[in-house]
N, CA, C and O atoms as CSV, one atom per row, in Angstrom:
chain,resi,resn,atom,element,x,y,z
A,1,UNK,N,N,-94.767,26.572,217.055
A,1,UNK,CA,C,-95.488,25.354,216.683
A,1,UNK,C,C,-96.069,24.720,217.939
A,1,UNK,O,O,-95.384,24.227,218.836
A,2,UNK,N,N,-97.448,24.783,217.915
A,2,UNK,CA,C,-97.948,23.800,218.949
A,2,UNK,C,C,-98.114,22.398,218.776
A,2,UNK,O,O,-98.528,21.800,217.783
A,3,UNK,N,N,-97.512,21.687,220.525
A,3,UNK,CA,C,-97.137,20.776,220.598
A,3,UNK,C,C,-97.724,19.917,221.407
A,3,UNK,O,O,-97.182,20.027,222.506
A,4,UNK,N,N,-98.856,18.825,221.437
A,4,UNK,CA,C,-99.243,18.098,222.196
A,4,UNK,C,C,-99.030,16.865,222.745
A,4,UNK,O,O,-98.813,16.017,221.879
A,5,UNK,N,N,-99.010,16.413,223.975
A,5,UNK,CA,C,-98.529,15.036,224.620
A,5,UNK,C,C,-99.088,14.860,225.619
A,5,UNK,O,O,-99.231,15.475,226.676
A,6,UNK,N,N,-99.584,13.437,224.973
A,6,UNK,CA,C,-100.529,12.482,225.848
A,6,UNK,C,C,-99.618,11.244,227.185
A,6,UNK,O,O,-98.881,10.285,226.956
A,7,UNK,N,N,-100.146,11.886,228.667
A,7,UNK,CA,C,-99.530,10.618,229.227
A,7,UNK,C,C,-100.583,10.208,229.682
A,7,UNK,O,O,-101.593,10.832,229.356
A,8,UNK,N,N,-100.752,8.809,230.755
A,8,UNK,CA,C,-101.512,8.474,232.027
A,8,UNK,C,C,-102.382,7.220,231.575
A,8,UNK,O,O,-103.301,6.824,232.292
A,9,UNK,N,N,-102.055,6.576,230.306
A,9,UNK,CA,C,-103.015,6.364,229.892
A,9,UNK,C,C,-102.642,4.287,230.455
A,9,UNK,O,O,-101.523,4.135,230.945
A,10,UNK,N,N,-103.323,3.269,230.377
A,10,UNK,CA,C,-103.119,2.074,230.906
A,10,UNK,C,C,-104.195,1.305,230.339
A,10,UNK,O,O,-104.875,1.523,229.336
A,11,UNK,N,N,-104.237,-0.323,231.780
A,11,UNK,CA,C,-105.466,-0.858,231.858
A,11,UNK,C,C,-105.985,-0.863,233.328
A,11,UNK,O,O,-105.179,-0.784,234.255
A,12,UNK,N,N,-106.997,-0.933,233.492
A,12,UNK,CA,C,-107.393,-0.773,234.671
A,12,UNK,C,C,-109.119,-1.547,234.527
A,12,UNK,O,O,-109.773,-1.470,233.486
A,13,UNK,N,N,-109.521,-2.127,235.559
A,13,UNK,CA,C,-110.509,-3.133,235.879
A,13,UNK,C,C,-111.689,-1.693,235.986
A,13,UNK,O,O,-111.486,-0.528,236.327
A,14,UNK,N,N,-113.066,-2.473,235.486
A,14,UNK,CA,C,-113.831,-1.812,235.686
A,14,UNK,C,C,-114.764,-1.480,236.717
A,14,UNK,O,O,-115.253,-2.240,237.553
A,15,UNK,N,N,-114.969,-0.138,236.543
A,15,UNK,CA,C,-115.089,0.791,237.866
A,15,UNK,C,C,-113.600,1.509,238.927
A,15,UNK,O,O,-113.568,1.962,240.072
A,16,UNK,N,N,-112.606,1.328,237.946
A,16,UNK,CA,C,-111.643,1.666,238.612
A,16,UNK,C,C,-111.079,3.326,238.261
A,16,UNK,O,O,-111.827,4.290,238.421
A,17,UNK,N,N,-110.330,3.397,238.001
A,17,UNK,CA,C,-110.168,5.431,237.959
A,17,UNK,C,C,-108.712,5.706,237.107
A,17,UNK,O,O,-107.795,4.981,237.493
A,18,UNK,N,N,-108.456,6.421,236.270
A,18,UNK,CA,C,-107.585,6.927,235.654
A,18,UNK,C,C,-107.505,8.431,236.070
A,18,UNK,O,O,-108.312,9.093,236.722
A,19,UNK,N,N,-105.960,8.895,235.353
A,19,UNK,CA,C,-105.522,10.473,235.053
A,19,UNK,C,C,-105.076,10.732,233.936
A,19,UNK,O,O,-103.911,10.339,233.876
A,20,UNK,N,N,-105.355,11.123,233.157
A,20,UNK,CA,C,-104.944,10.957,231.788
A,20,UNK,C,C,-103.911,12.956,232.191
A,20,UNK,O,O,-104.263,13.895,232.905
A,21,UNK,N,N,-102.896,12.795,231.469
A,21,UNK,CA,C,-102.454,14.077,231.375
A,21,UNK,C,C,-101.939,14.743,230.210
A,21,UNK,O,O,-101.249,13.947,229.573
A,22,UNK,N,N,-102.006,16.262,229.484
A,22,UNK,CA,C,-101.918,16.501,228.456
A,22,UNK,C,C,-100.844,17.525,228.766
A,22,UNK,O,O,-101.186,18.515,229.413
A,23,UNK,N,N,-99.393,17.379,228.320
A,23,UNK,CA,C,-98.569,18.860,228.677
A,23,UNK,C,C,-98.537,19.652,226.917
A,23,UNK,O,O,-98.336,19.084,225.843
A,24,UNK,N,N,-98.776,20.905,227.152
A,24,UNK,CA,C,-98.450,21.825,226.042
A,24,UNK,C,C,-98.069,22.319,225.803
A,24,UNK,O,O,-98.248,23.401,226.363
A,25,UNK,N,N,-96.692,22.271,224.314
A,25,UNK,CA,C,-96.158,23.688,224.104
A,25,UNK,C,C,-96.345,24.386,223.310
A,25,UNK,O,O,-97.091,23.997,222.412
A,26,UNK,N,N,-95.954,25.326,223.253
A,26,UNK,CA,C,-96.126,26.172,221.950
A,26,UNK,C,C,-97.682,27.337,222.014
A,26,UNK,O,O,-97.754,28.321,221.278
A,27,UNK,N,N,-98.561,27.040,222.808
A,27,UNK,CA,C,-99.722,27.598,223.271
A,27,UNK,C,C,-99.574,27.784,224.525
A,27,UNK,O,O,-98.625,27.198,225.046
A,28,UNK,N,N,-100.392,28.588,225.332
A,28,UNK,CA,C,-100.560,28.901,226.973
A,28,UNK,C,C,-102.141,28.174,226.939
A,28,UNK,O,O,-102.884,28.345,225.972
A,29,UNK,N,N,-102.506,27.413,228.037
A,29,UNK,CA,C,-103.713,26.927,227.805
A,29,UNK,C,C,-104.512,27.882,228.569
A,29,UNK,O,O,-105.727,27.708,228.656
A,30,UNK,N,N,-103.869,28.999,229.202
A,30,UNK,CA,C,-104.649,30.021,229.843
A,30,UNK,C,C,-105.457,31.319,228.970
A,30,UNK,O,O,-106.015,32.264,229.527
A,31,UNK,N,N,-105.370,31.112,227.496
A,31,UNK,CA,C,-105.750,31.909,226.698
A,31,UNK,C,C,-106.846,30.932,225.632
A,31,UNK,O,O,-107.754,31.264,224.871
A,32,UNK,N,N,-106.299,29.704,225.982
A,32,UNK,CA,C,-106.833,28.891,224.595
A,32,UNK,C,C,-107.819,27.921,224.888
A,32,UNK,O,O,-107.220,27.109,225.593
A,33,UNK,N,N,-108.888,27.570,224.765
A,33,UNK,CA,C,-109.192,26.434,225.189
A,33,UNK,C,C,-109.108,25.192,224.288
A,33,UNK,O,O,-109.099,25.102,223.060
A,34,UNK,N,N,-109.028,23.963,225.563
A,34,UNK,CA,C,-108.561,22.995,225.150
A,34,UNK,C,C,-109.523,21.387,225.108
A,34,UNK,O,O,-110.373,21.398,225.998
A,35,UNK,N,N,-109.536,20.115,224.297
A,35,UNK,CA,C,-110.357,19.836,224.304
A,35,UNK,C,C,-109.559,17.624,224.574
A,35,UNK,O,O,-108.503,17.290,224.037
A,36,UNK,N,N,-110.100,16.983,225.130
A,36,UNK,CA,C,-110.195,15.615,224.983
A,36,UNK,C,C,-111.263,14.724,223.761
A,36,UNK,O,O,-112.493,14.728,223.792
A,37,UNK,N,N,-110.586,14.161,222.964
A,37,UNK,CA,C,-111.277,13.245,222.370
A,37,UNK,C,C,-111.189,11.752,222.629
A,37,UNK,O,O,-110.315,11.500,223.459
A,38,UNK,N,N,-111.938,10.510,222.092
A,38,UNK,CA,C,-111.470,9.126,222.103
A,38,UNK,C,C,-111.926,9.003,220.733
A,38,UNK,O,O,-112.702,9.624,220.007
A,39,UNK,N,N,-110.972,7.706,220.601
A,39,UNK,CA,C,-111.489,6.925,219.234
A,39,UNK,C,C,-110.726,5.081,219.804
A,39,UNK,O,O,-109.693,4.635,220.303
A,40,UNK,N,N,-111.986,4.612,219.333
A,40,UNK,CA,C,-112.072,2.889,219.558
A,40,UNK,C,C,-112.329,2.372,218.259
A,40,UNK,O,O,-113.047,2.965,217.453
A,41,UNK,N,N,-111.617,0.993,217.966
A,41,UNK,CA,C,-111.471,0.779,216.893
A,41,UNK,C,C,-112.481,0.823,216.447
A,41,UNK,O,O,-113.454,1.127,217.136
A,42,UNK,N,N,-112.599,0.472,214.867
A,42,UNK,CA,C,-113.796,0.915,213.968
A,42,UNK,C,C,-114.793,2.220,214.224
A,42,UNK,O,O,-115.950,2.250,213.802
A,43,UNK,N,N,-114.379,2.937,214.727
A,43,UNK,CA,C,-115.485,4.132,215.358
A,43,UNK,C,C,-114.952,5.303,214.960
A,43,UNK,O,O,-113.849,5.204,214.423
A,44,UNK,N,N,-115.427,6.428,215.069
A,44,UNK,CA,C,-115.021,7.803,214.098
A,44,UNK,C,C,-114.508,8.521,216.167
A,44,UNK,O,O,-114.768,8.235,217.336
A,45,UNK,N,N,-113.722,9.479,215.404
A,45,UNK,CA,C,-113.479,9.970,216.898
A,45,UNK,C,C,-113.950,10.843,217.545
A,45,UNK,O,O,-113.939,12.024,217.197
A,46,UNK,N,N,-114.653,10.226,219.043
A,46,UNK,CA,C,-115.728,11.259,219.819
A,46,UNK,C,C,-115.406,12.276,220.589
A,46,UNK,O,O,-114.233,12.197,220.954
A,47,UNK,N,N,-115.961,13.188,220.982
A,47,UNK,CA,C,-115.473,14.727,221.860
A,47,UNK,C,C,-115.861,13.352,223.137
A,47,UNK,O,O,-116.758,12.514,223.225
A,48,UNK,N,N,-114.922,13.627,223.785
A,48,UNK,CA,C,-115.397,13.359,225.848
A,48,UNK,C,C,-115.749,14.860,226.416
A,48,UNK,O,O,-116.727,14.998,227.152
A,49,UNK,N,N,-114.832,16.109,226.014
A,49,UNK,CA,C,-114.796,17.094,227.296
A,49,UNK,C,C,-114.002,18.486,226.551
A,49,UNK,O,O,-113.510,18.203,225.459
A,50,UNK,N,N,-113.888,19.373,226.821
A,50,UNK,CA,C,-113.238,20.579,226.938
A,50,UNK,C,C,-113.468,21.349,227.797
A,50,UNK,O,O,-114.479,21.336,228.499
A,51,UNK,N,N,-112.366,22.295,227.875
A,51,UNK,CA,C,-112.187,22.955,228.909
A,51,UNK,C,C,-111.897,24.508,228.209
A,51,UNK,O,O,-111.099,24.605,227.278
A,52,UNK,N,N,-112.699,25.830,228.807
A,52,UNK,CA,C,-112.616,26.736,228.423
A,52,UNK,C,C,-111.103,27.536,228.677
A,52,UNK,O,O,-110.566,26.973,229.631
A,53,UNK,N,N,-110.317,28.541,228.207
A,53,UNK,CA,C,-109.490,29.320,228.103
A,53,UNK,C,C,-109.286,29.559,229.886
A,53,UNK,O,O,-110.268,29.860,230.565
A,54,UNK,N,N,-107.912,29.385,230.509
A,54,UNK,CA,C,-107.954,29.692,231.713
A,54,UNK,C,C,-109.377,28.513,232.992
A,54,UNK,O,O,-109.503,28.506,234.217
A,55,UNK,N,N,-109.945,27.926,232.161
A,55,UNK,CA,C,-110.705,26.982,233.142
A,55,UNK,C,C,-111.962,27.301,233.439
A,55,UNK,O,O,-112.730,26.456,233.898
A,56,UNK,N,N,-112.253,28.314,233.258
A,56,UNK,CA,C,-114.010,28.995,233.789
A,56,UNK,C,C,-115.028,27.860,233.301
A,56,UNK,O,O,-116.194,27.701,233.662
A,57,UNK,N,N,-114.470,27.305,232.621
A,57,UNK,CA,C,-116.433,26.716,231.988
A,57,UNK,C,C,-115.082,25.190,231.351
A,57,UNK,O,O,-113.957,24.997,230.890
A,58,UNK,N,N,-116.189,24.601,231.756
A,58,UNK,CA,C,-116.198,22.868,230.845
A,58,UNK,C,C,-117.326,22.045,230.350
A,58,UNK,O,O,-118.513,21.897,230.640
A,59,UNK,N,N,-116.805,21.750,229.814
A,59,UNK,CA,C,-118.123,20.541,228.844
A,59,UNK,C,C,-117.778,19.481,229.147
A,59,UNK,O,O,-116.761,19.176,229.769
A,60,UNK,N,N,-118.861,18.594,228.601
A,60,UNK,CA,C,-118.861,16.844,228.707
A,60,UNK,C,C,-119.847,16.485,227.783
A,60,UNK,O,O,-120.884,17.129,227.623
A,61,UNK,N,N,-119.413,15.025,226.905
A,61,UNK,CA,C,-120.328,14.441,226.655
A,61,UNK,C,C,-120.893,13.585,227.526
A,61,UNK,O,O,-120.386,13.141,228.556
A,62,UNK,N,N,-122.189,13.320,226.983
A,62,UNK,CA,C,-123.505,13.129,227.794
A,62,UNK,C,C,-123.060,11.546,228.593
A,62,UNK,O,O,-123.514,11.026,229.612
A,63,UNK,N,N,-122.123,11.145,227.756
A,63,UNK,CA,C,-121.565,9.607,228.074
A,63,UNK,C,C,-120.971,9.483,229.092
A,63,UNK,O,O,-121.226,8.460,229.729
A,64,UNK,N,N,-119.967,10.431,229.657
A,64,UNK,CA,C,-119.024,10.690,230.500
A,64,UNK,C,C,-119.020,11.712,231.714
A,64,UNK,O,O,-118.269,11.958,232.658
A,65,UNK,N,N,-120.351,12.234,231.173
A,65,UNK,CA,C,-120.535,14.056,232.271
A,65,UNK,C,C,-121.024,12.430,233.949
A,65,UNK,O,O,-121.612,11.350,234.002
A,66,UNK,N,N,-120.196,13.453,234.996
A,66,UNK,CA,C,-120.100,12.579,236.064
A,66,UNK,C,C,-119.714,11.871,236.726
A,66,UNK,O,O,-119.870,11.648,237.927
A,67,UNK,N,N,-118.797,11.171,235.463
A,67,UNK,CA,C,-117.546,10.337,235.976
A,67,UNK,C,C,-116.129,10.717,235.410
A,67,UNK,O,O,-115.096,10.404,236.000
A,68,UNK,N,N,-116.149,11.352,234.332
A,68,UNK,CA,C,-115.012,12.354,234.015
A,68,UNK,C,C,-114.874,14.120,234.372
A,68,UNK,O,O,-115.718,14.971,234.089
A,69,UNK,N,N,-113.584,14.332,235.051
A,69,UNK,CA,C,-113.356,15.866,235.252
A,69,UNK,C,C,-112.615,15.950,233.939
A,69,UNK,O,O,-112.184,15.055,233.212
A,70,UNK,N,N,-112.576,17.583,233.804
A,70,UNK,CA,C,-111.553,17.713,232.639
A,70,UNK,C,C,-110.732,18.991,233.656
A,70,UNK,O,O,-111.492,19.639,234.376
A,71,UNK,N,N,-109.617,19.248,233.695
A,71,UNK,CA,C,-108.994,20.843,234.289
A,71,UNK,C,C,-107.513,20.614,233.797
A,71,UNK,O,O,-106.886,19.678,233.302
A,72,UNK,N,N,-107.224,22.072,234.217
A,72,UNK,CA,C,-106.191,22.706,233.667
A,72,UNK,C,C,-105.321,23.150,234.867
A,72,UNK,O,O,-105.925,23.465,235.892
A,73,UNK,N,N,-103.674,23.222,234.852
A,73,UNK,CA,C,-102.627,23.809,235.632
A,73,UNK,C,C,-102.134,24.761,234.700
A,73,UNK,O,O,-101.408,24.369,233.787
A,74,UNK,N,N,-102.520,26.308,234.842
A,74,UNK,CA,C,-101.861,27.197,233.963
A,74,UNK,C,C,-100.389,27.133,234.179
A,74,UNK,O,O,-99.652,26.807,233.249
A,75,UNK,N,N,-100.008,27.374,235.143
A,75,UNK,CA,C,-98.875,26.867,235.930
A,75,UNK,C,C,-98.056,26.135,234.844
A,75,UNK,O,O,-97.367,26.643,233.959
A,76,UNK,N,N,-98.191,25.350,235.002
A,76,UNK,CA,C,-97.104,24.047,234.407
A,76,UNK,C,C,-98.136,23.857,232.657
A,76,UNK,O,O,-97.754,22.955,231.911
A,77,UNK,N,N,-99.158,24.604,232.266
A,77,UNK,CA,C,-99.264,24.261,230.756
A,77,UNK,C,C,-99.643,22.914,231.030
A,77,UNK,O,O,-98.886,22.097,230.506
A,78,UNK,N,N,-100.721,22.363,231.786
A,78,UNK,CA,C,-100.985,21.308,231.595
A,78,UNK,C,C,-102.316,20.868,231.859
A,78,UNK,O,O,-102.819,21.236,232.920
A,79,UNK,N,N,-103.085,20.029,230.960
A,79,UNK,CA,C,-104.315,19.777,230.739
A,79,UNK,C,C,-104.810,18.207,231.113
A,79,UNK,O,O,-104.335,17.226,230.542
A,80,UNK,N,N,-105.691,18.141,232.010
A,80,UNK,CA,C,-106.078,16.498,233.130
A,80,UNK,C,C,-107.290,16.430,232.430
A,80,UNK,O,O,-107.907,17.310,231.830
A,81,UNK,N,N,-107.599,14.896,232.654
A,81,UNK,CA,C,-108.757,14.211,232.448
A,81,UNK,C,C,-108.520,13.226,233.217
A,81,UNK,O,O,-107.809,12.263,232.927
A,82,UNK,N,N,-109.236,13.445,234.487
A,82,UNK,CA,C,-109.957,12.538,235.583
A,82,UNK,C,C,-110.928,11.324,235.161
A,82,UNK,O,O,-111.970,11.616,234.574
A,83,UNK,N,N,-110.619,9.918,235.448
A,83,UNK,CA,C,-111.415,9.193,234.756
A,83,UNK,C,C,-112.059,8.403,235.973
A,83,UNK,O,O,-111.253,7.791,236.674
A,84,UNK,N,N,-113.241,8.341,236.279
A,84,UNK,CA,C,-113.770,7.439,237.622
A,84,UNK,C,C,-114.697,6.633,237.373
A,84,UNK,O,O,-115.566,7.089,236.630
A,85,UNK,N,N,-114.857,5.424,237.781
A,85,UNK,CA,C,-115.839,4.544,237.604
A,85,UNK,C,C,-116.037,4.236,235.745
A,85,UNK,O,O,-117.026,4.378,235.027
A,86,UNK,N,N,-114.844,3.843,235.479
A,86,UNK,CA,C,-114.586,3.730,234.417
A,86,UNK,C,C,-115.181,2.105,233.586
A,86,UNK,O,O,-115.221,1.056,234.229
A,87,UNK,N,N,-115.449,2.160,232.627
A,87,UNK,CA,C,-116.638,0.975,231.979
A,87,UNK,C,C,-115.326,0.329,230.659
A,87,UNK,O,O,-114.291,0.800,230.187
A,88,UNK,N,N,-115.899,-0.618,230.523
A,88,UNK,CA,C,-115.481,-1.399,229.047
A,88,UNK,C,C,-115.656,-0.183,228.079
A,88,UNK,O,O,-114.686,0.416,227.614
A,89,UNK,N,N,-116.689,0.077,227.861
A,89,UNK,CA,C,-116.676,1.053,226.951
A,89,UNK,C,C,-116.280,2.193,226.832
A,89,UNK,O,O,-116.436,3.035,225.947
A,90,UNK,N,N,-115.680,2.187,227.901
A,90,UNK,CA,C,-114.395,4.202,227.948
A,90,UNK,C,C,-113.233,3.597,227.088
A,90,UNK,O,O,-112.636,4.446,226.426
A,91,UNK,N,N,-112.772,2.270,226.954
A,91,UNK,CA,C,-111.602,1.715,225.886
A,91,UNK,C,C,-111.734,2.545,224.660
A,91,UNK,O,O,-112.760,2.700,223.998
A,92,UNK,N,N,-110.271,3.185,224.393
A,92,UNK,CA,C,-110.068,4.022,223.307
A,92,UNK,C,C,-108.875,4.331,223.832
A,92,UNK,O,O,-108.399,4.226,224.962
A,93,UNK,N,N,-108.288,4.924,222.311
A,93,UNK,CA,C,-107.573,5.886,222.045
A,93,UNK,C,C,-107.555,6.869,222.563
A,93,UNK,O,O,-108.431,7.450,221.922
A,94,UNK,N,N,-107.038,7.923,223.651
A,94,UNK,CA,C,-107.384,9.004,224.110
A,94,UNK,C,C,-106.503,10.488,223.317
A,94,UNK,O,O,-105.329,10.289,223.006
A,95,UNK,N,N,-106.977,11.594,223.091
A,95,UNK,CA,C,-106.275,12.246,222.533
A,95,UNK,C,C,-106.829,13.755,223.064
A,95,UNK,O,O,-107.980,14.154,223.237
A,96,UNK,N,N,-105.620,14.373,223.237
A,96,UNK,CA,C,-105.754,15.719,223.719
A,96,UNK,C,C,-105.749,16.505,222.437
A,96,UNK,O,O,-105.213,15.954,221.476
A,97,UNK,N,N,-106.191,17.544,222.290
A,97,UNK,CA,C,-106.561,18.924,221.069
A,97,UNK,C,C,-106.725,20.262,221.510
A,97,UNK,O,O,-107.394,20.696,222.448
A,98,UNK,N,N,-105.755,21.053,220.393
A,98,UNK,CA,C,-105.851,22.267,220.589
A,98,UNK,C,C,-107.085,22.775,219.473
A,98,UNK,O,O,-107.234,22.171,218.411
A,99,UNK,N,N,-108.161,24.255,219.947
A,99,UNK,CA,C,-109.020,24.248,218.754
A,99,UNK,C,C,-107.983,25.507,218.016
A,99,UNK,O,O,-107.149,26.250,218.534
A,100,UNK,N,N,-108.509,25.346,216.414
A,100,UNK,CA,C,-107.880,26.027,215.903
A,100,UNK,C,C,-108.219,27.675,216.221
A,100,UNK,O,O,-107.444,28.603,215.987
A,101,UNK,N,N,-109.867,27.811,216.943
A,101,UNK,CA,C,-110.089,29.002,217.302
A,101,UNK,C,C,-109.857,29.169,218.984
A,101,UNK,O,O,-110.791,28.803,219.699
A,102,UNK,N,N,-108.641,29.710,219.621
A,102,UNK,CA,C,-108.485,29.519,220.901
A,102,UNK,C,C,-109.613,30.028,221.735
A,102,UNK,O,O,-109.457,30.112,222.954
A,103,UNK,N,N,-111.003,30.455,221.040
A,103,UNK,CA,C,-112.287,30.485,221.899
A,103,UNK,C,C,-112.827,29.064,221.949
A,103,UNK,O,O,-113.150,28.593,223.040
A,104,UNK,N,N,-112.962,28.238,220.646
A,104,UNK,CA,C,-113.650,27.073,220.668
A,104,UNK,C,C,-113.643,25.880,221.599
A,104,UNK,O,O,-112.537,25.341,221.647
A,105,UNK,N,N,-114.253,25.516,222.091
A,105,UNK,CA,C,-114.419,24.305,223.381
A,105,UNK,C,C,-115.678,23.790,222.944
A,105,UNK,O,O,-116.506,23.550,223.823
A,106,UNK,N,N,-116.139,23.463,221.118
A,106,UNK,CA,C,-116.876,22.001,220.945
A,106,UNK,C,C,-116.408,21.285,221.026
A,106,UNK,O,O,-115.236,20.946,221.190
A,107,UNK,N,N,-117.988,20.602,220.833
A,107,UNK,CA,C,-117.783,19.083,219.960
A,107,UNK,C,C,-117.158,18.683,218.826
A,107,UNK,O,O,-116.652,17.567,218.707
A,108,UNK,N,N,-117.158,19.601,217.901
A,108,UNK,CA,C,-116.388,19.032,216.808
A,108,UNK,C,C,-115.290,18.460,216.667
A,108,UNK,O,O,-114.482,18.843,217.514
A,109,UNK,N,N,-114.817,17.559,215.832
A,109,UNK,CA,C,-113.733,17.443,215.975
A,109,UNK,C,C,-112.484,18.193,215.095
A,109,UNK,O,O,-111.280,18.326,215.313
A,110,UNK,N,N,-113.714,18.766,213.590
A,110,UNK,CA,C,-113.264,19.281,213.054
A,110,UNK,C,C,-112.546,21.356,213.658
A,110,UNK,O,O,-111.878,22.123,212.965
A,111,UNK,N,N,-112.935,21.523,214.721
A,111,UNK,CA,C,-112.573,22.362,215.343
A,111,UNK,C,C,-111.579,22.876,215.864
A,111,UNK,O,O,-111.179,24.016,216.101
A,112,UNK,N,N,-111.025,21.213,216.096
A,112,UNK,CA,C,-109.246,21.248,216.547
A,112,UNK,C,C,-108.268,21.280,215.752
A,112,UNK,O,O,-108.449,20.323,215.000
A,113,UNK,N,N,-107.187,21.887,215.414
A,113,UNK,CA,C,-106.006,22.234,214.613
A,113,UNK,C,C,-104.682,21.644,215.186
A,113,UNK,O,O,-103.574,21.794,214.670
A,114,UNK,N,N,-104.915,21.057,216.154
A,114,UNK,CA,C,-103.645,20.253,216.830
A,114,UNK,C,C,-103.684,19.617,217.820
A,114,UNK,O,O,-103.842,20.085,218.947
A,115,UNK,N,N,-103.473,17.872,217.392
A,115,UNK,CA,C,-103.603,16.704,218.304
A,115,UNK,C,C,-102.561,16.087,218.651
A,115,UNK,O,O,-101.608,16.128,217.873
A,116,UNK,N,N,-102.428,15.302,219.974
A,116,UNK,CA,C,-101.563,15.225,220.336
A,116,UNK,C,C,-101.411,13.230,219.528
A,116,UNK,O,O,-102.039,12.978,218.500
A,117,UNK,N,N,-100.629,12.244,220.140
A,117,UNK,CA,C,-100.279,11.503,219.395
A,117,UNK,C,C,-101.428,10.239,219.929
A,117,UNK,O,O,-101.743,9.367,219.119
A,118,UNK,N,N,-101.912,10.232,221.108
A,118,UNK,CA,C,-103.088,9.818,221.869
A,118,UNK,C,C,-102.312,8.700,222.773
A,118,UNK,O,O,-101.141,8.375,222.580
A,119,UNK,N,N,-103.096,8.204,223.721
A,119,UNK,CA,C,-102.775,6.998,225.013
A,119,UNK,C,C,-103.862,6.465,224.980
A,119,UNK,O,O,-104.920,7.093,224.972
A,120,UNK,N,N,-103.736,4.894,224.951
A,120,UNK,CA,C,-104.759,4.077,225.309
A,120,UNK,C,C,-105.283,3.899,226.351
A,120,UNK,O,O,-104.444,3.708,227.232
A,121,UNK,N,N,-105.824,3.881,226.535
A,121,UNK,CA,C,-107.258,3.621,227.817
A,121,UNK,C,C,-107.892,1.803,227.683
A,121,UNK,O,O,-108.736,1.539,226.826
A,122,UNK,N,N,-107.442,0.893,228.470
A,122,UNK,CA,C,-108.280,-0.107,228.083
A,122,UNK,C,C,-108.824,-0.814,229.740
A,122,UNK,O,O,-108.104,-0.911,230.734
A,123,UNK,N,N,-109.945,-1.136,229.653
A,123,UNK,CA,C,-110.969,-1.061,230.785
A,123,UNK,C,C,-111.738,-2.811,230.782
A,123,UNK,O,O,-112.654,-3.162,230.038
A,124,UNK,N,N,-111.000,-3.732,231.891
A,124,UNK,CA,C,-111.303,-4.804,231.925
A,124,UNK,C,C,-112.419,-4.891,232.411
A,124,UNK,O,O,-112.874,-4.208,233.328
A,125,UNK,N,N,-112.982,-5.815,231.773
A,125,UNK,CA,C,-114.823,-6.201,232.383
A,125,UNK,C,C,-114.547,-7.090,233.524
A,125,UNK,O,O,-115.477,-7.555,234.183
């Protein structure tokens, strides 16, 4: 059974920097790729980033490409999201996802088959 968990998550003044961290069991994230979402109240929940199987390739949404990294420690099974120069509007829910196809690294959200329980992110103006 795969198992996801969200730490790193706080408040922090804007323009300031987070680490959000995702540990996984039950999957190797060196075979699977893995993906970050947010959701803020009233809002449906958005892709930020994924990261391909073993790390070769990552995505970003268009919102975040620049000031968010996304990477992986095969090592220790564990999945980062670097947050820099962070805005009011990065506030959300943060949530790590496994896709149900361990090739997939969209956008969808419907793609993922296992989320973790999420960490808030909240970003003072």
């Amino acid at each position: 059974q795969v198992q996801l968990e969200e730490t790193g998550g706080g408040l922090v003044p804007a323009g300031g920097s987070l680490r959000l961290s995702c540990a996984a069991s039950g999957r190797s994230i060196s075979t699977s790729a893995m993906g970050w979402f947010r959701q803020a109240p009233g809002k449906e929940r958005q892709f930020v980033a994924a990261i391909t199987a073993g790390g070769s390739g990552d995505y970003y949404d268009a919102s975040v490409k620049g000031r968010f990294t996304i990477s992986g420690d095969n090592a220790r099974n564990m999945i980062y999201l670097e947050m820099n120069s962070l805005k009011p509007e990065d506030k959300a829910v943060y949530f790590c996802a496994a896709p149900d196809a361990y090739c997939y690294a969209g956008a969808s959200a419907g793609g993922y088959a296992v989320w973790g329980p999420g960490t808030q992110v909240t970003v003072s103006s």
